[in-house]
GUROSE-615778 format. One line per 8 residues: number of its first residue (from 0); their letters; for each residue x, z negated, y of N, C-alpha, C, CB. Coordinates in pm, whole numbers. Atoms other than C-alpha are relative to their C-alpha. Glycine has a CB too. Layout:
// residues N
NUM> a> X:Z:Y:X:Z:Y:X:Z:Y:X:Z:Y  ...
***
This chain:
// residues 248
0> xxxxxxxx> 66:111:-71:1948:5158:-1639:23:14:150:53:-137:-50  -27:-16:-192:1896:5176:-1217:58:-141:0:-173:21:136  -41:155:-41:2121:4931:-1113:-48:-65:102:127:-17:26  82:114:-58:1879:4808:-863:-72:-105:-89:-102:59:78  34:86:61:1730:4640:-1161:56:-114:-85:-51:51:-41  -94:108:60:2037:4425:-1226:-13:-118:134:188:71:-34  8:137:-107:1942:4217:-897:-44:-147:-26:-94:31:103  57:169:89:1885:3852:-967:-118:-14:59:97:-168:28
8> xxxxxxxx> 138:71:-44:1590:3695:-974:10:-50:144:-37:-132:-96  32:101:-106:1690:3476:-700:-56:99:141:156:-102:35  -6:-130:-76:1699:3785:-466:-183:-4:64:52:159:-131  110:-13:15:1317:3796:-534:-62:-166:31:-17:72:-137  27:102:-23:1283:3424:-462:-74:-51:135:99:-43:-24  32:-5:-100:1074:3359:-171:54:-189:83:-158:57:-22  -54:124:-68:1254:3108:79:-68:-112:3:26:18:121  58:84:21:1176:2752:42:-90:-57:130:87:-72:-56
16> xxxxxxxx> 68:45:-152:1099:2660:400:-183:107:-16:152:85:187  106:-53:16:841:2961:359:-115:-111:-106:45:146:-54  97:79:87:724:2764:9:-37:-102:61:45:-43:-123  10:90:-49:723:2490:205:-130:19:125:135:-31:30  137:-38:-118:448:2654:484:-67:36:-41:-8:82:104  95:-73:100:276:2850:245:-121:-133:-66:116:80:-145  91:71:61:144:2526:54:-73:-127:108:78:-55:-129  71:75:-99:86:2303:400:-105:107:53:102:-63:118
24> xxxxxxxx> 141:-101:-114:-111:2607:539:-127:-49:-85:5:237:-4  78:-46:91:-327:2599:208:-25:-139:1:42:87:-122  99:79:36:-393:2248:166:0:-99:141:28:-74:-155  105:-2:-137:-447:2219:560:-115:20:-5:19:84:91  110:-118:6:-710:2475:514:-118:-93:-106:77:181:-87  69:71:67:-845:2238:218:-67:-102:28:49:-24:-67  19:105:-51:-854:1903:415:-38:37:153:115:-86:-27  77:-14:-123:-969:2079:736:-172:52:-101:95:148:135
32> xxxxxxxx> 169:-25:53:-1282:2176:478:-36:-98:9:-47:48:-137  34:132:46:-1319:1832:369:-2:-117:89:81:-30:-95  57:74:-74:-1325:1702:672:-145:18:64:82:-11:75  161:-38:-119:-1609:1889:823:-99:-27:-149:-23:245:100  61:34:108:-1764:1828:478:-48:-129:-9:70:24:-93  29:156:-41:-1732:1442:525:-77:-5:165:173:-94:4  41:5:-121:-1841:1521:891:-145:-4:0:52:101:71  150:-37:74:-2179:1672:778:-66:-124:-90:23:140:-117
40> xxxxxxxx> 80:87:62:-2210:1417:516:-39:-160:109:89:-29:-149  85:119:-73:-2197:1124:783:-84:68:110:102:-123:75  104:-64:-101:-2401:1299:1055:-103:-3:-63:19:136:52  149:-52:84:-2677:1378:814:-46:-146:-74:34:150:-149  90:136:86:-2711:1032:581:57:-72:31:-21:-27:-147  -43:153:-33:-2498:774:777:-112:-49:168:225:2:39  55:24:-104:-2674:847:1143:-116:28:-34:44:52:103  182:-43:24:-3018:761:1136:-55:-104:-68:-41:145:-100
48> xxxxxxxx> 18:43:64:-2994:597:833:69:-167:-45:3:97:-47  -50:152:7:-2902:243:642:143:-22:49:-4:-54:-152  -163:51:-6:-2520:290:642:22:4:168:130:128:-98  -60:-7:-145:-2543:371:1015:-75:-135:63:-41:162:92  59:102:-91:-2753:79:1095:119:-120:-43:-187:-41:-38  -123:88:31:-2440:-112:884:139:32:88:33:19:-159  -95:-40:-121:-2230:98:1151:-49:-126:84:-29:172:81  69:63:-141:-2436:-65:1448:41:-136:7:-170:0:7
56> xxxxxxxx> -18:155:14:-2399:-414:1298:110:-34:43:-8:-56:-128  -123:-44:-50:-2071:-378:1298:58:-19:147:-4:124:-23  -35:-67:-133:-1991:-263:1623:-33:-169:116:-140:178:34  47:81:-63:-2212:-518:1757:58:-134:6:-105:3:-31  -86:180:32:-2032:-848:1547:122:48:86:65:-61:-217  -110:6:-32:-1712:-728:1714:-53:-31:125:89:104:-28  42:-6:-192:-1851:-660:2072:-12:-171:44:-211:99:44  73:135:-39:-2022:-1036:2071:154:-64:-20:-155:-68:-115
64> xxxxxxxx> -88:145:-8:-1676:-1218:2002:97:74:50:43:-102:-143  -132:-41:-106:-1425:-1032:2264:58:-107:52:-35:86:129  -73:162:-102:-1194:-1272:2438:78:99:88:141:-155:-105  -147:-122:-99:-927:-1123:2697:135:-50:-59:25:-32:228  -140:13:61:-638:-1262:2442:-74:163:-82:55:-188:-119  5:-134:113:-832:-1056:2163:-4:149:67:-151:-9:-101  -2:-176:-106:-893:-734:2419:186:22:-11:-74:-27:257  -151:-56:-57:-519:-743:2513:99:26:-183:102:-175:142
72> xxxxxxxx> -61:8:170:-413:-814:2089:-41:174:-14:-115:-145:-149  28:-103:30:-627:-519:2033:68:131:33:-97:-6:28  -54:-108:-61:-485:-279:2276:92:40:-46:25:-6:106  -128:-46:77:-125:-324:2121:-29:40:-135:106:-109:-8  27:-34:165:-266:-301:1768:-73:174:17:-145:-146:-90  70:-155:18:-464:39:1887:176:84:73:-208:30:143  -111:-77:-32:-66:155:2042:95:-6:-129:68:-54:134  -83:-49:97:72:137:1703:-15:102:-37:10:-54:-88
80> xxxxxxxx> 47:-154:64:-98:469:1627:-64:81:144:-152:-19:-150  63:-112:-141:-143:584:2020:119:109:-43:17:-78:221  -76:-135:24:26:943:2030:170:-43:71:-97:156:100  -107:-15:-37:315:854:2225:92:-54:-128:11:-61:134  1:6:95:353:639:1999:62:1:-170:-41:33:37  -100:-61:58:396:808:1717:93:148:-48:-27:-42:-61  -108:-129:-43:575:1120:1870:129:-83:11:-38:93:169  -157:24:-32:844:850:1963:55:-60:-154:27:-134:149
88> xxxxxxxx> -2:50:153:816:700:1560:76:92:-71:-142:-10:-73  -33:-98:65:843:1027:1415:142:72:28:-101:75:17  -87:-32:-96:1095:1158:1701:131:-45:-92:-29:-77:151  -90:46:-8:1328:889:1610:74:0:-125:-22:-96:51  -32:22:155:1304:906:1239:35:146:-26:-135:-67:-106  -81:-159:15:1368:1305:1230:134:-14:26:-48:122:108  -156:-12:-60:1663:1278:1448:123:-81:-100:0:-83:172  -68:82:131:1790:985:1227:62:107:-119:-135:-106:-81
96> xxxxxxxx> -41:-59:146:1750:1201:897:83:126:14:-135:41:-92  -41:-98:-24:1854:1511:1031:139:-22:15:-64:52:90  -122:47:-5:2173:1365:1121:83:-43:-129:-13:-99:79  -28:51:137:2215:1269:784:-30:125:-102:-97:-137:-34  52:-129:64:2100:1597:655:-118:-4:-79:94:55:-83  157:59:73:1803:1453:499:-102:107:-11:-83:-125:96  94:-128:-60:1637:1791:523:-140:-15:-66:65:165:-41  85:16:77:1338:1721:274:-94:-113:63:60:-23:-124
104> xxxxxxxx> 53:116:-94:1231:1357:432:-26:61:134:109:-126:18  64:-18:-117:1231:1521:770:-81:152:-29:115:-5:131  71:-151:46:1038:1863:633:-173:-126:-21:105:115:-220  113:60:44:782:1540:489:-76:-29:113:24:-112:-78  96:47:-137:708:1365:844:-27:79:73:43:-89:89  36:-93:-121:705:1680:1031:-94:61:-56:103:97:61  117:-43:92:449:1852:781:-160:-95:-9:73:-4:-153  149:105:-33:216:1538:736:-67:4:177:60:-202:-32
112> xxxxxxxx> 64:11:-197:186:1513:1137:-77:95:31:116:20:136  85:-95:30:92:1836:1149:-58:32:-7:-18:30:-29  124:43:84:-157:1848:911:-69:-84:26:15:-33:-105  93:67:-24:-293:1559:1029:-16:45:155:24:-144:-39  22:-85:-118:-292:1702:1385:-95:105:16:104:54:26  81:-118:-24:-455:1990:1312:-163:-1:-90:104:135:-50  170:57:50:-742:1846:1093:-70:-81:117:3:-126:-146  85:123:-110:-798:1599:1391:-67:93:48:83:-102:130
120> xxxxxxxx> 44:-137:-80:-861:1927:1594:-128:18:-40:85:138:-30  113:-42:83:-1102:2067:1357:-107:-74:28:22:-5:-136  134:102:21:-1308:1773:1288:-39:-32:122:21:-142:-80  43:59:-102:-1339:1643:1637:-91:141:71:133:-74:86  56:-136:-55:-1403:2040:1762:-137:22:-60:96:130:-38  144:-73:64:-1714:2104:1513:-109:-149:-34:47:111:-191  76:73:51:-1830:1755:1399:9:-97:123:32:-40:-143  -2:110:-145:-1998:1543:1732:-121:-131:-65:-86:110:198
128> xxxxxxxx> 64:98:27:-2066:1231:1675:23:-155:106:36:-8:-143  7:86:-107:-2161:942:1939:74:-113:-47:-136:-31:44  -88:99:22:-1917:647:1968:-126:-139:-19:126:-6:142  95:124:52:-2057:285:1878:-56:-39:127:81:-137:-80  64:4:-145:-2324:182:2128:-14:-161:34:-163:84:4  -36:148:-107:-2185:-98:2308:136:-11:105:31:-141:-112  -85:-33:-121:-1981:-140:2571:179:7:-40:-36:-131:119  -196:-67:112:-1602:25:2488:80:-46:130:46:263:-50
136> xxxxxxxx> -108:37:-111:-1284:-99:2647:75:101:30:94:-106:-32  -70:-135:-45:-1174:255:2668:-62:90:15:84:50:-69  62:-116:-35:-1280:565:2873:65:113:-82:8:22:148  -8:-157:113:-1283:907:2569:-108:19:31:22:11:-180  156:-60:18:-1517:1127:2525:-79:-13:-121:-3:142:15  94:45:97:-1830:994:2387:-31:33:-103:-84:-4:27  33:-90:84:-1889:1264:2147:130:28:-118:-41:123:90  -132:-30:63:-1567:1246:1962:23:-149:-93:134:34:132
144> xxxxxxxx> 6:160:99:-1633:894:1719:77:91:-142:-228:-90:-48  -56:-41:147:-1562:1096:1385:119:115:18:-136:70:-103  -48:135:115:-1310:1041:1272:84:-81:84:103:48:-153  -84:67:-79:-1054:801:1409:130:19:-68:-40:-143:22  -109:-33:29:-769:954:1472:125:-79:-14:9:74:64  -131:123:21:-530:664:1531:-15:-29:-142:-15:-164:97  -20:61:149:-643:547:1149:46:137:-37:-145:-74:-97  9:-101:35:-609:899:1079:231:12:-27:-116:99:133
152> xxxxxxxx> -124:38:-8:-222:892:1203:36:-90:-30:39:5:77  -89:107:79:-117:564:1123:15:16:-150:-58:-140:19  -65:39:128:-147:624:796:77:127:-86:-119:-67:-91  -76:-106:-23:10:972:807:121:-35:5:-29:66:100  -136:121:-57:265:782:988:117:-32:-86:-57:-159:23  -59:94:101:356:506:793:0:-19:-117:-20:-83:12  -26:4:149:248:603:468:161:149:-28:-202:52:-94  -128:-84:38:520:918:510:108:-80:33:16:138:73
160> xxxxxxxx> -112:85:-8:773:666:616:21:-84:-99:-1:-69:101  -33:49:98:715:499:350:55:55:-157:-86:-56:4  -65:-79:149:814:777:72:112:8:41:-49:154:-58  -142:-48:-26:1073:871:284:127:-131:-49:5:38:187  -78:39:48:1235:540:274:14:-73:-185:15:-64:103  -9:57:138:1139:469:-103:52:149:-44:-157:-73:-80  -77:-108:76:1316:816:-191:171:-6:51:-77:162:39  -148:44:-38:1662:675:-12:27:-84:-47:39:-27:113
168> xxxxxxxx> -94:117:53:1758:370:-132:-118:-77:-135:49:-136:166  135:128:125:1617:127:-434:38:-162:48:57:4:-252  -16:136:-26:1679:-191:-223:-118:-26:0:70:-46:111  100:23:74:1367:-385:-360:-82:-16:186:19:-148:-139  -7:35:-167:1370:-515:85:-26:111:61:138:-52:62  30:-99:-61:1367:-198:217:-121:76:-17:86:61:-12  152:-101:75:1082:-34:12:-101:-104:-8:18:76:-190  124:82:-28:856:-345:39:-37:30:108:6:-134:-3
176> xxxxxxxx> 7:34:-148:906:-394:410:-103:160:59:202:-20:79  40:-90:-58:834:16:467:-178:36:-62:118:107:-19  133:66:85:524:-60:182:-74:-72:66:26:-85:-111  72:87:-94:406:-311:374:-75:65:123:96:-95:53  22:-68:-159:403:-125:724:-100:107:-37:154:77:85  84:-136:8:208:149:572:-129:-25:-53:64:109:-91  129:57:-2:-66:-71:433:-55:-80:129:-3:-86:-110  76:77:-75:-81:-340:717:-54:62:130:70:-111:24
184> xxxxxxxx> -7:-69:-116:-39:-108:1025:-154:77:-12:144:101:9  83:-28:-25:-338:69:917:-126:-20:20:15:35:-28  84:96:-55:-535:-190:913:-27:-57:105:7:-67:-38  -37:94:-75:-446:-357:1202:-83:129:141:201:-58:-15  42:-123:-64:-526:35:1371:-128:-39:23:13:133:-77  108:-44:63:-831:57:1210:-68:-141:59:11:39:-175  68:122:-93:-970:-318:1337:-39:-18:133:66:-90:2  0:-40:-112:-836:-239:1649:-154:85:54:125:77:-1
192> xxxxxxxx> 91:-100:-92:-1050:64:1749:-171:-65:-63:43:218:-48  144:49:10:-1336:-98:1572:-48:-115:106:-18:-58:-146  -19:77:-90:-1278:-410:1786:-25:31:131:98:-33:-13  -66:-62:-134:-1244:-213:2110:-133:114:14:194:83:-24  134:-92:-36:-1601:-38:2053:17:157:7:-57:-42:148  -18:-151:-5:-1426:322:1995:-61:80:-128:157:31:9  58:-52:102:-1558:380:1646:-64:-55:-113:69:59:-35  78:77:87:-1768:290:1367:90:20:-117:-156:44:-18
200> xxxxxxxx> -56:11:99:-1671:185:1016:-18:125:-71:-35:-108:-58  -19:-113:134:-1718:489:842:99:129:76:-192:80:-66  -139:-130:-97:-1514:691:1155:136:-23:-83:54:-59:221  -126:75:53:-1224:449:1045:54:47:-155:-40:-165:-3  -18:-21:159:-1256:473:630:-16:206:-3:-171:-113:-111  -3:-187:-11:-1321:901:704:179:-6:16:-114:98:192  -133:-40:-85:-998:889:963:128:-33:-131:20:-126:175  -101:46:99:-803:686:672:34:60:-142:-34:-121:-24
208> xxxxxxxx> -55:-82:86:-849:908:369:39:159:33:-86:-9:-99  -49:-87:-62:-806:1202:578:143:-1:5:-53:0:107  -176:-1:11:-461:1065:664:57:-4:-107:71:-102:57  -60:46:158:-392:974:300:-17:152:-26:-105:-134:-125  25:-173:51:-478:1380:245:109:82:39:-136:80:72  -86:-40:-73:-236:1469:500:124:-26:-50:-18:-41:110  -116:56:74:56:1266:333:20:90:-160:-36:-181:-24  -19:-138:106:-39:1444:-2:-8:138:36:-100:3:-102
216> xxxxxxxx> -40:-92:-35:-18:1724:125:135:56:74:-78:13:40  -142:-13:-75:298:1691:345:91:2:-151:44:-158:131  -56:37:112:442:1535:6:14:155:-140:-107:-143:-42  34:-133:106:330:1841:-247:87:142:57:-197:40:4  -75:-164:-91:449:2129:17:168:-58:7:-85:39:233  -135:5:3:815:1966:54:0:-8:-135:73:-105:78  -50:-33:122:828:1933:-304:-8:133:-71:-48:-79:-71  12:-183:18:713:2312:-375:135:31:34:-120:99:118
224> xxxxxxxx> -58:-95:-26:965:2403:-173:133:-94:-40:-30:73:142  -114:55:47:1265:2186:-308:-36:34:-158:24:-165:47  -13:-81:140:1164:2318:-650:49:135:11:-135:14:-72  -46:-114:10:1214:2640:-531:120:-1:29:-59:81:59  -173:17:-25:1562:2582:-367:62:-8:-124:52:-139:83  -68:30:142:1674:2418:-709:8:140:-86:-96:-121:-92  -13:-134:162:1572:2759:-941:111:92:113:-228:141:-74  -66:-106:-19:1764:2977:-657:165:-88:25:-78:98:133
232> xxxxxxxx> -172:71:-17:2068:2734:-641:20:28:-148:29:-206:53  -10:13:141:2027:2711:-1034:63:158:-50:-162:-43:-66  41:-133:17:1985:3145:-1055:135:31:58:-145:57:71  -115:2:-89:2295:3133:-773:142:2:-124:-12:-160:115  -130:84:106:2527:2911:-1024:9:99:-140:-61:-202:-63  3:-68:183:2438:3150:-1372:112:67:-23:-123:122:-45  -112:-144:22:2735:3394:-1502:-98:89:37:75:45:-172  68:-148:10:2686:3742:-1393:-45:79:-97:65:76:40
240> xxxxxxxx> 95:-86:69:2632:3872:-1680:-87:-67:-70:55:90:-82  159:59:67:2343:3633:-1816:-127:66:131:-2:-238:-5  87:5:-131:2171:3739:-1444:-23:167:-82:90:-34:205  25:-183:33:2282:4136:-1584:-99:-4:-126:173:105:-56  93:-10:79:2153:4059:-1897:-171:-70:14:70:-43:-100  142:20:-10:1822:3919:-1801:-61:84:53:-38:-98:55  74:-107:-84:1740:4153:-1535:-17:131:-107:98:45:151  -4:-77:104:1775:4391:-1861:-129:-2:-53:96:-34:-88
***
């Protein structure tokens, strides 16, 4: 027998962090399709057509009842999901876990972001679509309505904050409260920029299962790769000679 073929499996195990990039690259690559897929589908049968004239309406009921309380409400409700934001959200909650060794939870929020980062890219780069036509309380570029990225992130966001803290503790308080934040926040986004004349309802409901894509996906790739850790910790722990005799 070559005793190179007594090497353990684990040997042959491809590092988890890798498993862990390997399956965000791949179902990046999936949800950057599926956005330009949803991009195409509203460009083609929402503009033009009925659902876009249910855009317009839209756009319009908000525009007609502005106040300068509701303008200024809005603004903070569109900075729960501005970038700084949640670079300083995410920021604070890595550093947190990391400190704690939490390596999996912070592998989740740094993966979802990501992913949702780099679909924003995509979709905004290939799919142009004109913002709602009425007067906007914020200078972007016009051509950049689909999708909305703040709904897009918030719920990236706050729905990965919310596994993270429902995979730490089972206080019934803690996992509502982070439950909560990850449904209301994206709402509150998502009103916002509609409110504020930056995007139409179907930018918003696109931007929002997009982010929900991003989360499964952040979620699926850290678990790939914490399955794999487990078989080479598991493969690690075996007697030597069950490793000799298998490799047999």
């Amino acid at each position: 027998m070559d005793i190179r073929g007594a090497r353990t499996r684990s040997e042959h195990h491809v590092h988890p962090v890798l498993v862990t990039a390997a399956v965000a690259v791949l179902g990046y690559l999936v949800l950057a399709a599926c956005a330009l897929a949803l991009g195409a589908l509203v460009t083609n049968l929402v503009v033009g057509h009925s659902l876009g004239g249910g855009d317009a309406d839209v756009a319009r009921w908000f525009a007609g009842r502005r106040t300068p309380t509701w303008n200024d409400l809005s603004l903070v409700g569109s900075y729960v999901a501005e970038t700084v934001t949640v670079f300083a959200v995410a920021g604070i909650a890595v550093v947190v876990l990391a400190w704690h060794r939490c390596w999996p939870q912070c592998a989740l929020i740094v993966v979802t972001l990501l992913v949702e980062a780099g679909v924003y890219l995509v979709a905004t780069y290939f799919v142009s679509r004109n913002r709602p036509a009425v007067p906007r309380l914020e200078h972007l570029i016009n051509s950049d309505s689909f999708p909305s990225g703040h709904t897009a992130a918030s719920v990236a966001l706050y729905g990965s904050l919310a596994i993270v803290v429902w995979s730490l503790t089972r206080k019934a308080w803690w996992r509502g409260l982070f439950l909560a934040l990850a449904v209301v926040a994206p709402i509150v986004v998502a009103t916002s920029r509609l409110y504020r004349g930056m995007h139409n309802v179907t930018d918003v409901v696109s931007g929002a299962l997009l982010g929900a894509g991003c989360v499964a996906v952040g979620y699926l790739a850290v678990r790939a790769g914490m399955e794999s850790a487990h078989e080479r910790r598991v493969e690690r722990a075996a007697p030597q000679g069950l490793r000799l005799e298998e490799a047999v």
